[in-house]
C-alpha positions in Angstrom: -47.8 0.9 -4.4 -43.8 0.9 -3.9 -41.7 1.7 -6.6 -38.3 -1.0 -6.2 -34.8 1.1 -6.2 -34.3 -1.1 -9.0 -37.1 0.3 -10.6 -36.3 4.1 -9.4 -33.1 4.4 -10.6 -34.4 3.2 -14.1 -36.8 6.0 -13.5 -34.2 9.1 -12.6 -31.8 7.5 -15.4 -34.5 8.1 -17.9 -35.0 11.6 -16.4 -31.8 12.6 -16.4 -31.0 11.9 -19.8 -34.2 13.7 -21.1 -33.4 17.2 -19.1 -29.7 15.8 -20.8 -31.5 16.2 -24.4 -33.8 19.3 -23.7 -31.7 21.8 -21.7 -30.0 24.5 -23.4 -26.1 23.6 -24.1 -23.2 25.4 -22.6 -19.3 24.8 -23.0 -16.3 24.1 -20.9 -13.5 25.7 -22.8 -9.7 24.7 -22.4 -7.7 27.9 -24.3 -3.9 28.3 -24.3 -1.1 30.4 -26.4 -0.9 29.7 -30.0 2.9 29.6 -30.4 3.1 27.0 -27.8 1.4 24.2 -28.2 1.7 21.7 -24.8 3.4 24.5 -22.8 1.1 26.6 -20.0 -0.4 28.4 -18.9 -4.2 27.6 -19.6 -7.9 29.6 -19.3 -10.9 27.0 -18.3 -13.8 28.3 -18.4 -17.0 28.0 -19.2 -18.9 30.2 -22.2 -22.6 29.8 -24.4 -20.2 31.1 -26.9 -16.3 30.5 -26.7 -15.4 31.7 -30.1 -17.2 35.0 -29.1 -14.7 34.4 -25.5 -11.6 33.9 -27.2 -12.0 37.2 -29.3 -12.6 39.2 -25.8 -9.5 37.0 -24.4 -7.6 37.9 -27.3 -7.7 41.8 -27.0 -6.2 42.1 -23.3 -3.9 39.4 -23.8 0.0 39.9 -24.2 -0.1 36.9 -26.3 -2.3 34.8 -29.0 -4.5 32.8 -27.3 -6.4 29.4 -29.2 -9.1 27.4 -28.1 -7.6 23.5 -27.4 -10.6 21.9 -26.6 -13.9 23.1 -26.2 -16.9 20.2 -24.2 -19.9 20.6 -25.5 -22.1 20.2 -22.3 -25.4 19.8 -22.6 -26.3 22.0 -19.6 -25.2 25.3 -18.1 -25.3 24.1 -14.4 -23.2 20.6 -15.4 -21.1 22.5 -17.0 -20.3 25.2 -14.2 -19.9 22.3 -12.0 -16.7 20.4 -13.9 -14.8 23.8 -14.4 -15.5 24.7 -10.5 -14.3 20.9 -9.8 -11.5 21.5 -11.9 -10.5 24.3 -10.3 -10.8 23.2 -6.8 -8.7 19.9 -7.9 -5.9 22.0 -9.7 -5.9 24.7 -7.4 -2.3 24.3 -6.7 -1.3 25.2 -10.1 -3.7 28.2 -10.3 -1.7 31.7 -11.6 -4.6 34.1 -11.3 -8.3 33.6 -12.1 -9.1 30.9 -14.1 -5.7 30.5 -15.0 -3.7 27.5 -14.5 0.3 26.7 -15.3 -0.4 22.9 -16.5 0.1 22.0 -19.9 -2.8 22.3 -22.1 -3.4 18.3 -22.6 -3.0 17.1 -18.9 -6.2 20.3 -18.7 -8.2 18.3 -21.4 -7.2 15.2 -19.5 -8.7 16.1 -17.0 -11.9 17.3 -17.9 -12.6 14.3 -19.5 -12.3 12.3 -17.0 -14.4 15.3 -15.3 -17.4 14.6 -17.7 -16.8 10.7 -17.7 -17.4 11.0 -14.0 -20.5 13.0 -14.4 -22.3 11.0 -16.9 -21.9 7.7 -14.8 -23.1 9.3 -11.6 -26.1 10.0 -13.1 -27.1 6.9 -14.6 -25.3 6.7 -18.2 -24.2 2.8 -19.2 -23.3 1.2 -22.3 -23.5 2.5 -25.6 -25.4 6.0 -24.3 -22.4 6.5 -21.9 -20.5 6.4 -25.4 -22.7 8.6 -27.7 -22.9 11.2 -24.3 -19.1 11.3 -24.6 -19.1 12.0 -27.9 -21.7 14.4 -28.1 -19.7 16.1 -25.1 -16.4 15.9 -27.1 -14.3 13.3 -25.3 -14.8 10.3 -27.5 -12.3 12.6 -29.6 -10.0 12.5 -26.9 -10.3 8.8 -26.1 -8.7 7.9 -29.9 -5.6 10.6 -28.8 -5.4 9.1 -25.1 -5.3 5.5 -25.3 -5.1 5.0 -21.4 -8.1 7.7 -21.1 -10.3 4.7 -19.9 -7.7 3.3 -17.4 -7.3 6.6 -16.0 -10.7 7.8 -15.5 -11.6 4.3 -13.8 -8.5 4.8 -11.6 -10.3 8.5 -10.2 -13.0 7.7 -7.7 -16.2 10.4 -8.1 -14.8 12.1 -4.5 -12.5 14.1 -6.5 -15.0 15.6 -8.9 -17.5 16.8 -6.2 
C-alpha cells in the first residue's frame, strides 16, 4: 500500500514533535556585559547548563557578563544548529570566537526568528507552533517585538541553513 505525501508528512510531523518532547534539552544562550544593557559585544553559545557557563565566563572576563536571553531547545543537535546558523549569518560582525559586536537584542532577534524557522520546517502549525515558541522562549520575545512575526515571515529558511 502507498502512503499519500499528504499522509507522510502528517506522519514525520507527528515524529518530529515526539523526538521534540522526549530528547534531552539543551540551550542557546545570548550573554552580554552587565553595565551596558543594548550595547555589544555578545557570547552565543550553546550550554546544558548556562548559569554553570556564565560563572566560567565570568572568571576570565575583563568585565561582568549577564545572561539576556537564554532558548530553551528541546534538543542538543537543534540547538547546535541555530548558534552555528547564527554564526555563519553574522559572521561579519564576529570579534573572536563566539563573540559578536551587535547589540544584544538584534542577537535575540535573531535567534528567534532562528527557532521560528526551525519549528515550521519541520512540521509545526497553529497553536503547537505557538506553545513550541513558548516552550523555547520566544513567545516572550514576541510581546517585546511587536513586528517579530513580520520579520521572521520576511526571512526565507535559506538563511538559516
Amino acid at each position: 500500500m502507498e502512503i499519500s505525501p499528504k499522509a507522510q508528512a502528517k506522519i514525520s510531523s507527528r515524529n518530529a514533535r515526539r523526538m521534540l518532547k522526549t530528547a534531552p534539552q539543551c540551550f542557546v544562550y545570548v550573554m552580554g556585559r552587565a553595565d551596558l544593557s543594548n550595547v555589544g559585544p555578545v557570547k552565543i553559545g550553546i550550554s546544558d547548563s548556562p548559569d554553570v557557563r556564565l560563572r566560567q565566563i565570568n572568571t576570565a572576563s575583563p568585565f561582568r557578563v549577564v545572561i539576556r536571553h537564554k532558548f530553551n531547545m528541546p534538543r542538543r543537535d537543534i540547538a547546535l544548529s541555530l548558534e552555528s546558523n547564527f554564526h555563519r549569518i553574522q559572521s561579519s560582525k564576529r570579534l573572536n570566537g563566539e563573540w559578536f559586536d551587535i547589540p544584544p537584542v538584534s542577537a535575540i532577534l535573531s535567534l528567534c526568528i532562528g527557532v521560528r524557522i526551525h519549528l515550521l520546517e519541520i512540521g509545526f502549525r497553529g497553536r503547537e507552533l505557538s506553545d513550541a515558541l513558548s516552550a523555547c522562549g520566544v513567545a516572550d520575545i514576541e510581546s517585546v517585538f511587536p513586528d517579530f512575526r513580520n520579520e521572521a515571515e520576511s526571512l526565507t529558511s535559506r538563511d538559516y541553513k
